[in-house]
C-alpha positions as CSV (number, residue, x, y, z in Angstrom):
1,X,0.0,0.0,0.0
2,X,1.2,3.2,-0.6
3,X,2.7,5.9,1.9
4,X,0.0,9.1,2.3
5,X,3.3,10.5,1.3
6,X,3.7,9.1,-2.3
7,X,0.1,9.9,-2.4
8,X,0.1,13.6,-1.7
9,X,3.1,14.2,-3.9
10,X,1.4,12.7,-6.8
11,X,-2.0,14.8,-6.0
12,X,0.4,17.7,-5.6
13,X,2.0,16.8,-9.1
14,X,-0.9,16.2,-10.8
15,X,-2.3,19.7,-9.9
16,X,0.9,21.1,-10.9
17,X,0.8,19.3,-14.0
18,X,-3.1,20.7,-14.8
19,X,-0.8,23.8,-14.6
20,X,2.2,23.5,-15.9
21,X,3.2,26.4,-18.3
22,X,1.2,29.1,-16.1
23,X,3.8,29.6,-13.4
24,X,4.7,29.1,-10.1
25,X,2.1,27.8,-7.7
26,X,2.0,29.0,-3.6
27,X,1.9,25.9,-1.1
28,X,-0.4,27.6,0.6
29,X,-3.2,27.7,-2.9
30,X,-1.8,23.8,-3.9
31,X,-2.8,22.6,0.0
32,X,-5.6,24.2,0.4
33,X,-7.2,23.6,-3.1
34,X,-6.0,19.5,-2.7
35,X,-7.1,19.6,0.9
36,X,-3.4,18.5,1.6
37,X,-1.6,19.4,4.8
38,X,0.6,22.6,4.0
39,X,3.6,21.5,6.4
40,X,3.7,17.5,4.9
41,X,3.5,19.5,2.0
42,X,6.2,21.8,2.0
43,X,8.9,18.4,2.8
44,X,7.4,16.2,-0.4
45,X,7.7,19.8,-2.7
46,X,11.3,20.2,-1.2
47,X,12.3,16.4,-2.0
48,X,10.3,17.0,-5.6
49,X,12.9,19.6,-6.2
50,X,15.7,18.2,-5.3
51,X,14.9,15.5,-7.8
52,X,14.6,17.9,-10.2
53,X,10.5,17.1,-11.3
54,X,9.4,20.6,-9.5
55,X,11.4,24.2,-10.0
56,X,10.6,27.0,-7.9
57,X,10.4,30.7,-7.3
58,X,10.4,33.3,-4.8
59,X,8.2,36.6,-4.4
60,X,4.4,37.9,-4.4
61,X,4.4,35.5,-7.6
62,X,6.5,32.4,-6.1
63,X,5.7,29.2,-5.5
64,X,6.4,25.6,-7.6
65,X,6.2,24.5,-10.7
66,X,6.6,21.2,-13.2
67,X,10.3,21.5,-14.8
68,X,9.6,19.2,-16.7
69,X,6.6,18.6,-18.9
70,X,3.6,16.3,-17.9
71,X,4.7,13.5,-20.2
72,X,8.1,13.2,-19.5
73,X,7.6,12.2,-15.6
74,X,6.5,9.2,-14.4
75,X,4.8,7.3,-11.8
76,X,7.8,5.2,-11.3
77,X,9.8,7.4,-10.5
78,X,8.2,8.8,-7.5
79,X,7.0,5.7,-6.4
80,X,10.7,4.6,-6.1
81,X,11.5,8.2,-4.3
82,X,9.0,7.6,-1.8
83,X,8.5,4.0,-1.3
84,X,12.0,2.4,-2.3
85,X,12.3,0.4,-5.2
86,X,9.5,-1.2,-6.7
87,X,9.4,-5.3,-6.1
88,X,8.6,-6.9,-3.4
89,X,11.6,-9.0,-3.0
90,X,15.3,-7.8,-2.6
91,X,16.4,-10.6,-5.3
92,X,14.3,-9.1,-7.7
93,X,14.8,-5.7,-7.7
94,X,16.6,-3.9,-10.2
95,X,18.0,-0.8,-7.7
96,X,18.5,-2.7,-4.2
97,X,19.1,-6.2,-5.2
98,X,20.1,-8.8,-2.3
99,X,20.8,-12.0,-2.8
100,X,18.2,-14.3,-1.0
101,X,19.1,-15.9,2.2
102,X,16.7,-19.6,1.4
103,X,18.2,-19.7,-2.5
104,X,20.2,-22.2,-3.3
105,X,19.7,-21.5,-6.7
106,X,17.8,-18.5,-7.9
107,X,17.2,-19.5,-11.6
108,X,15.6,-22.2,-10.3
109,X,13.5,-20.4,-7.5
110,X,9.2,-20.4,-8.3
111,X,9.2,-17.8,-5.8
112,X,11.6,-15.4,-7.5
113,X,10.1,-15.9,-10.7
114,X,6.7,-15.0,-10.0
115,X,8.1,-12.2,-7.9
116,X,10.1,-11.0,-10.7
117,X,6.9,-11.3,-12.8
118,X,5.0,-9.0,-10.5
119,X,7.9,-6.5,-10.4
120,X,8.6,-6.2,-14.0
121,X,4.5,-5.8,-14.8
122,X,4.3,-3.3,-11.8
123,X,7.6,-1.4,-13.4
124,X,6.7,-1.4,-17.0
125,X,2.7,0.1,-15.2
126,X,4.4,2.6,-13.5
127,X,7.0,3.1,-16.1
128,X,4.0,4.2,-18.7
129,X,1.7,6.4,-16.8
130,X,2.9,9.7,-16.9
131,X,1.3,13.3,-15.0
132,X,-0.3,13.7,-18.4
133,X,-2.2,10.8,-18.7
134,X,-3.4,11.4,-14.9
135,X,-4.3,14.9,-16.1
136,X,-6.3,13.6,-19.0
137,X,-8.0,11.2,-17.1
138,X,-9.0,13.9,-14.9
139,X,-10.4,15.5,-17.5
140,X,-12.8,12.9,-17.9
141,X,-13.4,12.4,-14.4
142,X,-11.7,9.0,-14.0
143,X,-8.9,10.3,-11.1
144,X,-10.4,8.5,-8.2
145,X,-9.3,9.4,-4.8
């Protein structure tokens, strides 16, 4: 299940992304207008920068926006941010791979392989669904909460 973390950065980026191209958002307008709390906020906007998804600006017309456009950032990625990587098992991930302490021989493991199935169909989901296509879901009022 995922963090309320990864789950208010991708409401967050998925307003941003409904406004990318028309400047810099305040925290204060992006919380109140998701109904997301402003200090959690502030942290997952901070850790969205430093990833370099989210620019920002200071002043009366401050705030964040997308740096990079809708299509070009993916679910994956902030899932991995925020959750760690993406399988289920530390001998099939592809960023913090372990080997397993039961194996004796992983190509022969029916636990790995299924697990390895899962991981790779969860990636490539991930992988695919951009802010844009979240944004034009929206659109037809398919983003479920």
């Amino acid at each position: 299940m995922l963090s309320q973390k990864t789950r208010y950065a991708m409401v967050a980026l998925t307003r941003l992304a409904r406004e990318y191209g028309q400047g810099a958002m305040l925290i204060s307008e992006l919380a109140k207008s998701e109904r997301l709390p402003q200090r959690f906020l502030e942290n997952i906007l901070l850790e969205l920068k430093k990833m370099g998804i989210l620019g920002s600006k200071l002043g009366k017309s401050g705030g964040y926006f997308l740096l990079r456009h809708p299509k070009d950032v993916n679910l994956a990625e902030i899932v991995r941010q925020f959750e760690g990587p993406i399988a289920l098992l530390s001998c099939v991930s592809e960023k913090a791979y372990q080997s397993c302490e039961f194996c004796k021989d992983e190509t022969a493991c029916n636990i790995r392989k299924v697990f390895k199935e899962i991981r790779d169909l969860t990636f490539e989901k991930l992988e695919n669904a951009t802010l844009e296509e979240l944004i034009r879901e929206h659109a037809h009022g398919v983003l479920g909460g």
